[in-house]
C-alpha positions in Angstrom: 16.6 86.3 115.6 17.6 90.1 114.5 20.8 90.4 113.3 23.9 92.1 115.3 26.9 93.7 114.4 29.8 93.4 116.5 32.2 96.3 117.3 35.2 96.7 116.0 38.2 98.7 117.1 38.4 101.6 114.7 41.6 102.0 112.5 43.8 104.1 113.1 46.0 105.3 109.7 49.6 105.7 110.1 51.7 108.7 109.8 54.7 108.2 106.8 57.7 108.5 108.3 58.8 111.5 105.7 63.0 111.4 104.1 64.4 114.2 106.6 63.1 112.0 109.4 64.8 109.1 108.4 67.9 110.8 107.9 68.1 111.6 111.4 67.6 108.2 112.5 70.5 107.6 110.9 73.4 107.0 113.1 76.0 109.4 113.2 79.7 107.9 112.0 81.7 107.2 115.6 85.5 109.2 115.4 88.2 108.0 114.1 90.8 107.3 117.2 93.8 108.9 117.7 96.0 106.0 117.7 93.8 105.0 114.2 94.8 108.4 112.6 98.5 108.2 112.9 98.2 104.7 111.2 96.5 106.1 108.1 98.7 109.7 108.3 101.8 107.2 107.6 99.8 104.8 105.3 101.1 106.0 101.8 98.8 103.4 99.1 101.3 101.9 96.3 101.2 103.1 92.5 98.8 101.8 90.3 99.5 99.3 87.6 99.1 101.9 85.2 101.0 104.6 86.8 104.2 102.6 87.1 104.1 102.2 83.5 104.2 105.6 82.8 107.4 107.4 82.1 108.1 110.7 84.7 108.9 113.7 83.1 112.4 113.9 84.4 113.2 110.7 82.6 111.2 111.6 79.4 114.1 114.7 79.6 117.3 113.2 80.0 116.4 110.9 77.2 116.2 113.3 75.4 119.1 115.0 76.6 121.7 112.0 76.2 120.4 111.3 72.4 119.8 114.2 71.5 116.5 114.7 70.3 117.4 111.8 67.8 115.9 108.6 67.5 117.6 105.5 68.8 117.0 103.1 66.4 119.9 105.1 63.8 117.2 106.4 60.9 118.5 110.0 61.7 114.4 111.1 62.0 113.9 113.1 65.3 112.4 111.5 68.6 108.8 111.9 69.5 107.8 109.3 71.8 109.2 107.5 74.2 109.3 103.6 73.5 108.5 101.1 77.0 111.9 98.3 75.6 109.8 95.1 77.6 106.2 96.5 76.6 103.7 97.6 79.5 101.8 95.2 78.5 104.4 92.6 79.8 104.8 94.5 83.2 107.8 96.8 81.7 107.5 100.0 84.2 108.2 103.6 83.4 111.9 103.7 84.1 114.8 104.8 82.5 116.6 101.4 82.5 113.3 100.5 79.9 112.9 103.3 78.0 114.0 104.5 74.5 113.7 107.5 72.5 111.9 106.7 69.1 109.7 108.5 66.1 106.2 107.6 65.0 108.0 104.7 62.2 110.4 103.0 63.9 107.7 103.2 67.1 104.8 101.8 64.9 107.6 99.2 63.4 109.0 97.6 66.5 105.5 97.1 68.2 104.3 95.1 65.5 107.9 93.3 64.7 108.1 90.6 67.4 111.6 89.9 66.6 113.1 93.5 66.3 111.3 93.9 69.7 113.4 90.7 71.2 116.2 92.4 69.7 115.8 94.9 71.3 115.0 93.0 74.7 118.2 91.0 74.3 120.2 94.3 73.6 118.8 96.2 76.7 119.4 92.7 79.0 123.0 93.1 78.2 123.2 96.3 79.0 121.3 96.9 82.2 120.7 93.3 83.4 118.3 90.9 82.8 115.4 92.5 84.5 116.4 95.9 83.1 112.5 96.8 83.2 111.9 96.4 86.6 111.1 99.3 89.0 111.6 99.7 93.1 108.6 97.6 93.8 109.3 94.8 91.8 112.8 95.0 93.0 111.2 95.2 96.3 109.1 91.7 95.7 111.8 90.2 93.9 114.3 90.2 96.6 111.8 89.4 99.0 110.7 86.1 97.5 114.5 85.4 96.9 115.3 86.0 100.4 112.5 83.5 101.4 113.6 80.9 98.7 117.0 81.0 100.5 115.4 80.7 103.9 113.8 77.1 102.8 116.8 75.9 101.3 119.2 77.1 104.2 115.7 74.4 106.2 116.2 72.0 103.5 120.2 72.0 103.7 120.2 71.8 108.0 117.5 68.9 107.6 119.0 67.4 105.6 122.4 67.2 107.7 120.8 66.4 110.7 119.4 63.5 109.2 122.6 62.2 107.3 123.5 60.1 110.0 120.4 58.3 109.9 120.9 58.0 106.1 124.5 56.5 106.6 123.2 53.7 108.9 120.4 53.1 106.4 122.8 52.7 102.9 125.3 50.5 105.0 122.8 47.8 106.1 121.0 48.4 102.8 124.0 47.7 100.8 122.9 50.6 98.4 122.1 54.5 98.2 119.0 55.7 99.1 116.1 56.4 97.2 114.6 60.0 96.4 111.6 58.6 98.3 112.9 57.1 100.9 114.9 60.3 101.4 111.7 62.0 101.6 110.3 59.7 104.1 113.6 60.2 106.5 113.0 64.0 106.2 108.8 64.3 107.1 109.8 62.9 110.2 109.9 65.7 112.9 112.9 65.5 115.5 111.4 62.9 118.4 110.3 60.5 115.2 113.9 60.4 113.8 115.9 60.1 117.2 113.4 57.0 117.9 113.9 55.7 114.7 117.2 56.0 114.7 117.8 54.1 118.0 115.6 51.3 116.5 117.8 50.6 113.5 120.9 50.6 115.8 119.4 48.3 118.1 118.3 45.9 114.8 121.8 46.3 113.3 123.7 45.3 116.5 121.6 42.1 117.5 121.8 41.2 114.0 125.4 41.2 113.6 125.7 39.6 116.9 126.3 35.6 116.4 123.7 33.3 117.4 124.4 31.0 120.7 125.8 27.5 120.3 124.7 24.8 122.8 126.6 21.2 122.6 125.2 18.1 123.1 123.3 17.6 126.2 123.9 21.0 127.8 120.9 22.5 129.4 120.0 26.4 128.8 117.7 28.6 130.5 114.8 29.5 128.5 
């Protein structure tokens, strides 16, 4: 038998898609929406870490204004740097309240003397207040996580009083105070558990103090 050769489809060799063609493909970036841009027009992005740390000019100047161009630890040598009081490395910002006017010595001599640098810690806390290093943003989280800390204890104080009846019925039929975790039990209760509870020790505490009925001899009572 002769041999045969079966056709085949010829190949056909693709084009490569060349850089600049690809680049068009590329879809263009959709526009930014009105009400979008006046969201980031008023989005101003907070200081850096860094940046609060550093000491504005203005400051820098009436330091050394109000000592004169003199170093404040009393050696008499002239000022040339400005000193962070609670270090930037503790989260001391670049504000007035944590600054102090220094030379190279005394600079070089408080960063590596722990206790002169408490001293001098303890001496600015009296003086400005014992967060005398902290700037408008940390004032700024600081009262904020105060004013939430007096929210849950404002909670804590009106659960509490709600539930003090509850804990008066309790410590009479006890005969005792409370525990710390029975108090705890008595305040995870939510409003509908307590107000059924409540009823149910009532209820217990009347028909036990009620006196038991007394039948005499030969009387008949109605089960």
């Amino acid at each position: 038998m002769s041999h045969q050769t079966f056709w085949k489809p010829e190949k056909k060799v693709k084009e490569k898609k060349s850089f600049s063609s690809l680049r068009q493909r590329k879809k263009s970036k959709k526009p930014i929406p009105e009400w979008k841009k006046d969201i980031l027009a008023h989005h101003q992005s907070r200081p850096s870490r860094a940046d609060r740390a550093e000491f504005p000019a203005e400051v820098v100047t009436e330091l050394i204004e109000e000592t004169q161009g003199l170093c404040q630890c009393g050696c008499s040598r002239k000022s040339t740097q400005t000193h962070h009081v609670m270090p930037r490395g503790r989260s001391g910002r670049g504000v007035k309240t944590n600054a102090m006017r220094v030379c190279d010595a005394c600079h070089d001599r408080i960063q590596t003397n722990e206790e002169e640098l408490q001293g001098w810690i303890t001496t600015y806390s009296l003086t400005y207040g014992p967060r005398f290093w902290f700037d408008e943003q940390d004032w700024e989280e600081y009262n904020r996580k105060q004013a939430a800390q007096e929210r849950l204890e404002a909670q804590k104080q009106e659960r509490l009083e709600s539930i003090k009846p509850v804990m008066d019925l309790l410590t009479t039929a006890a005969g005792r105070s409370l525990k710390t975790k029975e108090i705890r039990l008595l305040e995870s209760m939510d409003t509908k558990q307590m107000s059924v509870f409540s009823v149910m020790i009532s209820d217990a505490l009347n028909n036990f103090s009620k006196p038991a009925p007394s039948y005499g001899y030969g009387e008949r009572f109605e089960d």
